[in-house]
GUKOL-628103 format. One line per 8 residues: number of its first residue (from 0); their letters; for each residue x, y, z of C-alpha. Coordinates in steps of 0.1 Angstrom, whole numbers, plus 5000, padded with zeros to 4 digits. Example, Ala and Ser with C-alpha at 12.3 -4.5 7.8 and 13.67 -1.06 7.14 Angstrom:
GUKOL-628103
0 = as = 5123/4955/5078 | 5137/4989/5071
end
This chain:
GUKOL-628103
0 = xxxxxxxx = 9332/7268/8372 | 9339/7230/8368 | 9340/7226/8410 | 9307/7246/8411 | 9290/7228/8383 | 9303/7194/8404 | 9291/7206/8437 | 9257/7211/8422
8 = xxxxxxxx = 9255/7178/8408 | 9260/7161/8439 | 9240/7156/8475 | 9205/7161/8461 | 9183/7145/8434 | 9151/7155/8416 | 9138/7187/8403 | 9164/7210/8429
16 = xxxxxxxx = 9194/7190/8413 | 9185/7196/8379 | 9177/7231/8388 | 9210/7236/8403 | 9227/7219/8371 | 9208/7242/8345 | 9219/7275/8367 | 9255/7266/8367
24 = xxxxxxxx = 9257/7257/8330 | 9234/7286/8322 | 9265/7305/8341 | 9291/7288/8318 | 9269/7295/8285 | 9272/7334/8298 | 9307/7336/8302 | 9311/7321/8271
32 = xxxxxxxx = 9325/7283/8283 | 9310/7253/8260 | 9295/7228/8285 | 9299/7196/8258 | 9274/7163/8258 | 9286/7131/8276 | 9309/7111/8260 | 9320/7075/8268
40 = xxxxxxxx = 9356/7081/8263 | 9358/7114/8274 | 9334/7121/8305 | 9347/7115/8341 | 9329/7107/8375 | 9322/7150/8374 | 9322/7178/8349 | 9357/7184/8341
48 = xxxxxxxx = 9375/7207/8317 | 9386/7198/8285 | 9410/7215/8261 | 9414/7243/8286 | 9383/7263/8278 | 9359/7238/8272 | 9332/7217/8305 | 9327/7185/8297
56 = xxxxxxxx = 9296/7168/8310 | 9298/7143/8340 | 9287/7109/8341 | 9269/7120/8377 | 9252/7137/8364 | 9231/7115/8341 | 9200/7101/8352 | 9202/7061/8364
64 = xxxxxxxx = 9239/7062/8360 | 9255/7053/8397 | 9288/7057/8416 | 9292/7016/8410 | 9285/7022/8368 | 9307/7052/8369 | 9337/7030/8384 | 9335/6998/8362
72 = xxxxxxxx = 9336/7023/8329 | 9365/7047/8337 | 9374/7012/8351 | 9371/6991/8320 | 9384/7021/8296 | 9418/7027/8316 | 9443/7013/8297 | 9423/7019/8260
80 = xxxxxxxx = 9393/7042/8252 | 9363/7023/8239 | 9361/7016/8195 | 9325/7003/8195 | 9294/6997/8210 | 9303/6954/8212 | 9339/6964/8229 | 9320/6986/8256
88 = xxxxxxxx = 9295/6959/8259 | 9323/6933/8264 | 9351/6953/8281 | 9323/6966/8312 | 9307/6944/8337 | 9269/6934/8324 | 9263/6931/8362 | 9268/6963/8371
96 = xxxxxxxx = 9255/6980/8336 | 9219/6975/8333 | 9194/6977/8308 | 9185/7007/8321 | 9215/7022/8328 | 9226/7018/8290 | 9194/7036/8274 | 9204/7062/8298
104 = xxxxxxxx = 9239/7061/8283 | 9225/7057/8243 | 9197/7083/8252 | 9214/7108/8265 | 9241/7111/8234 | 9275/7096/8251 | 9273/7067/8230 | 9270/7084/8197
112 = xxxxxxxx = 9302/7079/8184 | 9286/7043/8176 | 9260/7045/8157 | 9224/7060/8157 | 9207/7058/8191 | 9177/7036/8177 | 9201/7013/8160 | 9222/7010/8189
120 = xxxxxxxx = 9191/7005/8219 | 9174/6979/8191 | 9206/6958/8189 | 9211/6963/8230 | 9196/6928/8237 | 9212/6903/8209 | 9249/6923/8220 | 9245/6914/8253
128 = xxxxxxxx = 9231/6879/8251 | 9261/6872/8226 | 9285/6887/8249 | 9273/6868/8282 | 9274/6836/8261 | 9313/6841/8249 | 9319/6851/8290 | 9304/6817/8301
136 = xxxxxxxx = 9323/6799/8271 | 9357/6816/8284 | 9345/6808/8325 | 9342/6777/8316 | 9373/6770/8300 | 9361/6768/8260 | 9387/6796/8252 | 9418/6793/8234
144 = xxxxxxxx = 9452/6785/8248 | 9453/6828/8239 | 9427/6840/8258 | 9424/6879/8255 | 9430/6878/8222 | 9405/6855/8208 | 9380/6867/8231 | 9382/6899/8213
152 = xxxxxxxx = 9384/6887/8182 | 9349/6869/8190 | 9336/6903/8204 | 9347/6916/8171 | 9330/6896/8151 | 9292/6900/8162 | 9270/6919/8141 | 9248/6947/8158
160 = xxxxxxxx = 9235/6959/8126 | 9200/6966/8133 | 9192/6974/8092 | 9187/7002/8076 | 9160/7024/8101 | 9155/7060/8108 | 9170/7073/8138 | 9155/7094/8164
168 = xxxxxxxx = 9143/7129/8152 | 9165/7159/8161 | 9133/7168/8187 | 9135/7134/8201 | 9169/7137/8213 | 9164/7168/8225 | 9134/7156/8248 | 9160/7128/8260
176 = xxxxxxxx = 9186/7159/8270 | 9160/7168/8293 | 9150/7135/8308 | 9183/7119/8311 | 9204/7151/8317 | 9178/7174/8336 | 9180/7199/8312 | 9182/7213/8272
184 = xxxxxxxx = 9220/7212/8268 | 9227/7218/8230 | 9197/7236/8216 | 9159/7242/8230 | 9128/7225/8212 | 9109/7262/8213 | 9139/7279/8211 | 9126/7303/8186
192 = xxxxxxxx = 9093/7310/8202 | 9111/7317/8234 | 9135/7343/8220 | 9105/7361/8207 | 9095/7367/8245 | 9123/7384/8249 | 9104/7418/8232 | 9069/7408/8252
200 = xxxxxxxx = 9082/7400/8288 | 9094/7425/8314 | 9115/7400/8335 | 9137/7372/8328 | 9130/7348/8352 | 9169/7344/8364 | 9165/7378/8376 | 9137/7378/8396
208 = xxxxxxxx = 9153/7373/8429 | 9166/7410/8427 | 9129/7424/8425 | 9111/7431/8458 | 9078/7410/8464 | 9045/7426/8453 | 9065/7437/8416 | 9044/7435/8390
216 = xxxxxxxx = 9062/7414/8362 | 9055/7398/8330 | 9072/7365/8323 | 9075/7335/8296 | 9087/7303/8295 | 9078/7267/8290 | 9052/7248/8311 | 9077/7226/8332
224 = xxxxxxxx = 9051/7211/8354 | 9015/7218/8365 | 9002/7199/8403 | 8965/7207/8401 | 8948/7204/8436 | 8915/7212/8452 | 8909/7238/8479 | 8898/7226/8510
232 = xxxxxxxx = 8876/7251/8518 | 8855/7256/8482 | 8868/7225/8470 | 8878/7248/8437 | 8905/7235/8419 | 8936/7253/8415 | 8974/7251/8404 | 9005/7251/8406
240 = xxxxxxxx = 9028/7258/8375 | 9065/7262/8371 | 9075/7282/8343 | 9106/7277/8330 | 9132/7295/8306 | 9154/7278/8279 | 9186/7278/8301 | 9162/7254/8321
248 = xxxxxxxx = 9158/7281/8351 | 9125/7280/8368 | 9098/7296/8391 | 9067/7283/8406 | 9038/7301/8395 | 9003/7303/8417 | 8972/7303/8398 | 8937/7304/8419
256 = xxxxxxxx = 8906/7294/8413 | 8894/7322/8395 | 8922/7322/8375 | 8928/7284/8366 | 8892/7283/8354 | 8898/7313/8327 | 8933/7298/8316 | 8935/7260/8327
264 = xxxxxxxx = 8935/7253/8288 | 8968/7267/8281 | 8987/7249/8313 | 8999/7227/8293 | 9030/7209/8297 | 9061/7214/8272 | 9042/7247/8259 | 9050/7284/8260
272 = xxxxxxxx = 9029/7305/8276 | 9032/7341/8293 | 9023/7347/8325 | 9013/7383/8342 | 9012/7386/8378 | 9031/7397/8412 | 9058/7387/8428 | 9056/7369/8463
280 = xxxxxxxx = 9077/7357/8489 | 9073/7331/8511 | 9099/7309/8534 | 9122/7328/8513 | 9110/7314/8482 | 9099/7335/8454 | 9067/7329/8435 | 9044/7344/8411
288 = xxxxxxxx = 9004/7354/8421 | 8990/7347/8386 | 8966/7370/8372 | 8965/7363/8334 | 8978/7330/8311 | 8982/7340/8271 | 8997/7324/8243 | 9028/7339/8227
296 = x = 9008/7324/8193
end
């Protein structure tokens, strides 16, 4: 499971990555195997397994984290795992770790052992202008005749408290699993909503592909995307949707003219709809010819 789940996060990017991602962990979730949140200390360059029956989730696989990034932290935390937000900031190269490459990190939940992820990104600038400042100091010969040591006794002396503030809400975070990690990895925003399908649909969506085009089918799912375009021979506009389902597996959903101009209302994005139609194949791709949008409220 781990090698597939490494494949699929490697060689592509995008929407077909992600895709890939949420169908192999979707797979682990069914056999029962916990895929677990990034964790400085504990992720590697790939999912790997942990405690024998446990999938731990890979650096790779984290939006705006890089091979170079991934190096300089298994790197940096070789010898010692990391005790705090300064001592990653001081141990790692500032070079190489980015602004944007440590929201990514705080975001996504591998920093959490920390601190709160608002306390940690709102401290993120004073940390590392403190920290460059000691490296210069020590470049430039200011350190003691003891080096190491009292470098990280200065690293352990700075003061990220960022005050008493509320941390991101539990929907927040989730809404970073799915930008920073592709997909809803420890719970589902509409969770609820989408289990209730379960008695209205006729179809999950993962098991389309065994239906044969022209099946008449009844899905729901969450409104991933919607690319609105205009015909070019009524200039009519039109769309196309893809509907996804909580384990993050998708389908592209047609919806013409006629169609988009009873429902357009409802296509939109983050929000549950069901969707009747037929199946169709084209290129080998599966799709669904829309003929009515509802709410599941």
């Amino acid at each position: 499971m781990t090698a597939l789940l490494t494949a699929e996060s490697r060689g592509t990017t995008g929407p077909i990555k992600n895709e890939k991602i949420a169908l192999a962990v979707a797979e682990c979730k069914r056999l029962n195997v916990p895929v677990l949140p990034p964790d400085i200390n504990k992720s590697q360059k790939d999912f790997a397994v942990e405690d024998r029956t446990k999938v731990r989730f890979g650096f790779s696989a984290i939006k705006n984290v890089g091979t170079a990034v991934i190096e300089n932290i298994l790197n940096a935390r070789q010898d010692k795992p990391f005790v705090s937000f300064t001592d990653f900031c001081s141990r790692v190269s500032l070079s190489t770790v980015n602004k944007k490459t440590f929201e990514s990190l705080v975001k996504s939940g591998a920093m959490d052992k920390f601190g709160k992820r608002a306390s940690l990104l709102i401290a993120l600038p004073d940390i590392v202008s403190k920290i460059n400042q000691i490296k210069k100091q020590s470049a430039e010969g200011q350190a003691s005749l003891f080096g190491e040591e009292t470098h990280e006794s200065t690293v352990s002396e700075i003061d990220f408290s960022a005050g008493d503030i509320d941390d991101f809400t539990h929907i927040e975070k989730l809404g970073f699993e799915k930008e920073f990690l592709g997909l809803y990895l420890t719970s589902h925003p509409h969770l609820e909503t989408l289990s209730r399908l379960k008695t209205i649909v006729t179809h999950d969506i993962e098991l389309l592909e065994e239906e044969n085009a022209g099946t008449r089918v009844t899905i729901g799912g969450l409104v991933e995307t919607a690319k609105r375009i205009f015909t070019k021979k009524s200039n009519s506009e039109m769309a196309f949707v893809t509907i996804a389902n909580e384990r993050g597996i998708g389908i592209e959903c047609v919806v013409f003219p006629k169609i988009f101009a009873l429902y357009k209302d409802l296509l939109i994005t983050d929000s549950v709809v069901i969707i009747d139609g037929r199946l169709d194949e084209r290129d080998d791709k599966r799709t669904i010819i829309v003929d009515k949008i509802s709410s599941p409220t």
